[in-house]
C-alpha positions in Angstrom: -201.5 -87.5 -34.7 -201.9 -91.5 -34.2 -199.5 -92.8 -31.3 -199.1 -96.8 -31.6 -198.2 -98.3 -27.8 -197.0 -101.6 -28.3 -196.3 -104.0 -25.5 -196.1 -107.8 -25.8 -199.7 -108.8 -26.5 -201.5 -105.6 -25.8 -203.0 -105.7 -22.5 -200.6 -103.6 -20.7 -200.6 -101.3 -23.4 -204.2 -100.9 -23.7 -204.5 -99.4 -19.8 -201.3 -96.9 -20.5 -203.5 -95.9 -23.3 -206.4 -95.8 -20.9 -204.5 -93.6 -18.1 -203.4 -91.0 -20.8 -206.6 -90.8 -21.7 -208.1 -89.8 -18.5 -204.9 -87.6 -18.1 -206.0 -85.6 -21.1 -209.8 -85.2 -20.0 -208.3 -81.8 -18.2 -205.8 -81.0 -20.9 -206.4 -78.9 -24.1 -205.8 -81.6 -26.3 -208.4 -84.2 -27.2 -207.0 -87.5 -27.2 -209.0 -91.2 -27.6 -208.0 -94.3 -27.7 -208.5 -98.1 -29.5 -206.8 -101.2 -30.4 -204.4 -100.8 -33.1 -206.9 -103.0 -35.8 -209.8 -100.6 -35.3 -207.9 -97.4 -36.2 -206.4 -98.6 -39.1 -209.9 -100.3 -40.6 -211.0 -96.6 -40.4 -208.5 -93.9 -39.9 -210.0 -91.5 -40.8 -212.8 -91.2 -39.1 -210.7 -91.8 -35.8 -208.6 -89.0 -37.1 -211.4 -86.9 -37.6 -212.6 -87.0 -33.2 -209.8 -86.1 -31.4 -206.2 -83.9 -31.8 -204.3 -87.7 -31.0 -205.0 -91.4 -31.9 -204.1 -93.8 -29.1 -203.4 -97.4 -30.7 -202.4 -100.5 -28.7 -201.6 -103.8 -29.4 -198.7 -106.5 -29.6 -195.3 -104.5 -30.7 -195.2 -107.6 -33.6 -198.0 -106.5 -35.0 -196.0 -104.5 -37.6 -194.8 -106.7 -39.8 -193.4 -106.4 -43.2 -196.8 -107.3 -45.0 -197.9 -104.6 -43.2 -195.8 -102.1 -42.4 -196.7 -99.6 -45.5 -200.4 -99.6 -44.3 -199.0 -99.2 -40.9 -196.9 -96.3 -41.4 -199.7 -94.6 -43.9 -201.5 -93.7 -40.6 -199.1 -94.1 -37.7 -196.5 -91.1 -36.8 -194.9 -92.5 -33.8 -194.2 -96.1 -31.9 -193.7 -96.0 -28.4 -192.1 -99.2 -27.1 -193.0 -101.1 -23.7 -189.9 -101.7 -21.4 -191.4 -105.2 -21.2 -190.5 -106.1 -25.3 -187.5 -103.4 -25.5 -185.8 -105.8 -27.2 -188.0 -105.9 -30.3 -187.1 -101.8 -30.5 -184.5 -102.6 -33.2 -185.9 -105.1 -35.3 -188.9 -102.3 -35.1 -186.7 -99.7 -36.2 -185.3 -101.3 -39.3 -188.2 -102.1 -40.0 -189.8 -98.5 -40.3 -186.4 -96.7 -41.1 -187.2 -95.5 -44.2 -190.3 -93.9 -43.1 -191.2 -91.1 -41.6 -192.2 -93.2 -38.4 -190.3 -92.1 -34.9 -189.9 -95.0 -32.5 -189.4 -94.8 -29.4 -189.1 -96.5 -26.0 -191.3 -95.6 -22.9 -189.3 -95.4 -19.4 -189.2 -98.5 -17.4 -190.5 -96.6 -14.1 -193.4 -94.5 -15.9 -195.3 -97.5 -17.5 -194.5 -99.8 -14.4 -195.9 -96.5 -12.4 -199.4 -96.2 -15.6 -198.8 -92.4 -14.6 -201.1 -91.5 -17.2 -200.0 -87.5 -16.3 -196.6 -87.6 -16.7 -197.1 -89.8 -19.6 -199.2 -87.5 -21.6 -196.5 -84.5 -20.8 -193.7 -86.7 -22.4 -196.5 -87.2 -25.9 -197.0 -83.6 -26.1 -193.5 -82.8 -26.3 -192.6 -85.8 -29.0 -195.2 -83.2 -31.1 -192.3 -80.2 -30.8 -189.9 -83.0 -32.3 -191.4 -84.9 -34.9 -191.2 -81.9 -37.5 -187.5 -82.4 -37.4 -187.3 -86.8 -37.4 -190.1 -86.6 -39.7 -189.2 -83.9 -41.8 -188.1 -85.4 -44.6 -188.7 -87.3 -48.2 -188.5 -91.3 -47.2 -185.9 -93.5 -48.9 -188.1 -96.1 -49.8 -191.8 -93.9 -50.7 -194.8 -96.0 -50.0 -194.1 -99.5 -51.3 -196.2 -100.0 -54.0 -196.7 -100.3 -57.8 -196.3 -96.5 -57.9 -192.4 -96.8 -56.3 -189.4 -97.2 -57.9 -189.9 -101.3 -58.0 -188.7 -103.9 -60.3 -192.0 -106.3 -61.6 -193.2 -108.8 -59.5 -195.8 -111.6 -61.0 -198.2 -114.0 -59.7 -197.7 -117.5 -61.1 -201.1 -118.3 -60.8 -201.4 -122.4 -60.3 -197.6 -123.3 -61.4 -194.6 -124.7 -60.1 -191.0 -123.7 -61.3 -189.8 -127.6 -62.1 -192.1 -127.8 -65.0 -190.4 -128.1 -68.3 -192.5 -125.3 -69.4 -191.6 -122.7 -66.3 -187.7 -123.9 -67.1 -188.1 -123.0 -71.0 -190.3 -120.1 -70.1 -187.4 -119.0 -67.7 -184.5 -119.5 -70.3 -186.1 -117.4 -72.7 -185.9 -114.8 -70.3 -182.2 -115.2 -69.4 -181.4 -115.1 -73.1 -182.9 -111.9 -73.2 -180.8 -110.7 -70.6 -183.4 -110.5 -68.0 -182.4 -111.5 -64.4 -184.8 -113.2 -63.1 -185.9 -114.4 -59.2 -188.0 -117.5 -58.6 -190.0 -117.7 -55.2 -192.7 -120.4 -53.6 -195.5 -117.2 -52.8 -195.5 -116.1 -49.0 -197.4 -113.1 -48.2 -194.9 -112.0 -45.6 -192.0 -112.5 -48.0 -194.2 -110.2 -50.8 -192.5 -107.5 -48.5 -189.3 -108.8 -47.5 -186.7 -107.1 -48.4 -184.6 -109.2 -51.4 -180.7 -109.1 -51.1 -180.6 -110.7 -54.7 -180.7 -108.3 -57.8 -183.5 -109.1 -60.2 -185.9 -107.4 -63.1 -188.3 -109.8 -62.8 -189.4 -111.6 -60.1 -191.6 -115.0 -60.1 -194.0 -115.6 -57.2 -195.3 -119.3 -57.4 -198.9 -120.3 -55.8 -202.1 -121.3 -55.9 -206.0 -118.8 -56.5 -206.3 -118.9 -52.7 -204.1 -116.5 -51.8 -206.8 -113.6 -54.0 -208.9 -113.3 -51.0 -211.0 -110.7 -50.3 -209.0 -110.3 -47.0 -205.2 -110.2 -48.5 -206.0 -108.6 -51.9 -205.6 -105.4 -51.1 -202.0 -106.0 -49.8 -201.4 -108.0 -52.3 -202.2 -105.0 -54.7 -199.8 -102.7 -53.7 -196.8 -105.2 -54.8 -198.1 -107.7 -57.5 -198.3 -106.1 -60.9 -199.7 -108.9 -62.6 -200.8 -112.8 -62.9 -200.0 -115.0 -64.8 -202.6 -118.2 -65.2 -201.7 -122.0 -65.9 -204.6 -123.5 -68.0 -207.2 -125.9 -66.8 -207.8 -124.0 -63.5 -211.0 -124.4 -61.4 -214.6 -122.8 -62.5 -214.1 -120.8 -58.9 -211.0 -119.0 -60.2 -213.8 -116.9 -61.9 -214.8 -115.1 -58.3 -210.9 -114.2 -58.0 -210.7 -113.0 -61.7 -213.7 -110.7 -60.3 -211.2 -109.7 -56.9 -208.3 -109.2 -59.8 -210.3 -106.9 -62.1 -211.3 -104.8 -59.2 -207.9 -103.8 -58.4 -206.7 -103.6 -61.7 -204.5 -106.1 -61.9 -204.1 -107.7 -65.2 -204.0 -111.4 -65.6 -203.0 -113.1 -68.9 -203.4 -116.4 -69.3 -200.8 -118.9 -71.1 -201.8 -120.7 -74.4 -203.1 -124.4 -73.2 -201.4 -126.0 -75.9 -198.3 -124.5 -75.8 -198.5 -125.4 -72.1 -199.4 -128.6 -72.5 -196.4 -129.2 -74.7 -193.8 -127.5 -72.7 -192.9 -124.8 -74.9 -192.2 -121.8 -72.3 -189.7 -119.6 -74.5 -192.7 -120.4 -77.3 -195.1 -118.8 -74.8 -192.8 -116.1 -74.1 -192.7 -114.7 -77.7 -196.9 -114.9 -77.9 -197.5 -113.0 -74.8 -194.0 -110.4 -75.1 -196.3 -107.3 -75.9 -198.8 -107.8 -72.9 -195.7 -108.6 -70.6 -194.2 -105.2 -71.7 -197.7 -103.2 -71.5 -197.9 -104.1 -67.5 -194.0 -103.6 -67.2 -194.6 -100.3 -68.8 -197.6 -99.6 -65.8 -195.5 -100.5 -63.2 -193.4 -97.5 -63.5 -189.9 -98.8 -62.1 -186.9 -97.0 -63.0 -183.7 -98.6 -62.2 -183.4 -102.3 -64.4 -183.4 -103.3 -68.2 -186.5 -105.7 -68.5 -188.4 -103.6 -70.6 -185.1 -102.7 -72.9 -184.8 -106.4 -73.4 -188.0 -107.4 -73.8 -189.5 -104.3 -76.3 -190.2 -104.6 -79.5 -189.5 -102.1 -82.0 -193.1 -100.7 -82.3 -193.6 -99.9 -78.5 -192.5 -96.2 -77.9 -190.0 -95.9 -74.9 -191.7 -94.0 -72.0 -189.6 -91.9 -69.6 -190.3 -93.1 -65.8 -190.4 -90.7 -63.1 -190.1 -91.3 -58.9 -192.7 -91.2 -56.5 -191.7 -90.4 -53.0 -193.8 -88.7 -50.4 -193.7 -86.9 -47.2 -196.9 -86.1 -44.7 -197.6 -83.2 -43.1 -197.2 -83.3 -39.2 -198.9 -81.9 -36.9 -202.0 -82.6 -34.3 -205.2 -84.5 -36.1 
């Protein structure tokens, strides 16, 4: 089981973790503890020594760029008194995952009564069967979930008279479409606007090799303005290693600002990584297939985790 104790930077939270730990030294259960970073740079491992994971750290450490990697490993939050008020923007935030969070009584943590503490974990085992029992809403927010496509404008920007043409040949095909300057935080926002496709605007320098792999559980593919720098080769490298496909638009066409030209020349490839991304619910690839490509039949992926100690 891995326990995330969040305070307001981590301090406080790190010598709760500490007195539970000591607590638990006479106990049948073997519990450890670590800042909330190093458990989830190797969870398993952690997993692997002790019955429960201690993590602590700031409460804003889960964030929505994080929060499927978060709740991957984590089963419960317990909440400081001293940030209590970041419990419900905490809760939304993991709702539809089988996270519990909780608050920890004012009086124990002022008290660190490590004893009493580690009484009050053992019993939220007896109760997470029941408020974790169950298939999430959302699933793990990847390419494999029931998503609408989400590309990488690699290098462009959405004023160009080739983006606009580019874009109207969408419309006409009936395809909503959503238009965003990239910010990795916002990659996992939730999106109140309904859309098939949607645009992300940026530059190479968001592929590093430290945001990639979040980057990889939402962006299905890239697509690449001409003319870009030799060192885009490195992230093309990054790009191929996670599979994502990158096409890269026709520099003449380009040049000339003939999006909905573009459009038609790359329609096959766009509708080969629509096909991959597996999404269920909106009409892009209707509206964009050609008569040749075979309709596939989609099916959800949703997932529960067993609980339990270890």
């Amino acid at each position: 089981m891995f326990v995330f104790i969040g305070c307001s930077g981590g301090g406080t939270s790190s010598m709760f973790c500490q007195k539970i730990a000591l607590a638990a030294k006479t106990s049948a259960v073997a519990i450890k503890f670590y800042d909330v970073e190093t458990v989830l740079s190797n969870p398993g491992t952690y997993g692997n020594e002790s019955d429960v994971v201690l993590a602590y750290g700031g409460i804003d450490f889960i964030r929505p760029d994080n929060v499927d990697e978060f709740a991957r490993v984590f089963d419960a939050v317990l909440v400081a008194p001293q940030v209590r008020y970041r419990t419900k923007a905490k809760k939304a935030l993991l709702h539809d995952y089988p996270v519990v969070v909780q608050e920890i009584d004012s009086l124990l943590f002022g008290r660190m009564q490590g004893d009493v503490a580690l009484g009050g974990l053992l019993d939220l085992l007896l109760v997470l069967d029941e408020e974790r029992g169950y298939v999430t809403a959302k699933g793990r927010l990847n390419k494999a979930g029931d998503k609408n496509m989400e590309i990488f404008i690699m290098g462009g920007n959405r004023q160009q008279p080739f983006f606009r043409s580019f874009i109207q040949g969408l419309n006409k095909r009936g395809i909503r479409v959503l238009e965003e300057s990239f910010h990795l935080e916002s990659l996992y926002a939730e999106v109140d606007q309904d859309y098939d496709l949607r645009l992300l605007y940026g530059n190479s320098s968001a592929f590093n090799e430290r945001d990639l792999p979040k980057l990889a559980k939402r962006i299905d593919l890239v697509l690449a303005v001409p003319l870009l720098s030799v060192s885009f080769d490195q992230k093309r490298a990054y790009l191929a290693e996670y599979r994502i496909p990158i096409i890269d638009f026709d520099g003449q066409n380009y040049g000339r600002g003939e999006g909905g030209l573009e459009l038609e020349r790359i329609t096959s490839e766009l509708i080969a990584a629509s096909l991959k991304t597996e999404y269920t619910s909106e009409i892009t690839i209707e509206n964009l297939e050609a008569p040749q490509i075979t309709q596939k039949k989609f099916g959800l992926f949703s997932w529960t985790k067993k609980v339990g100690l270890g």
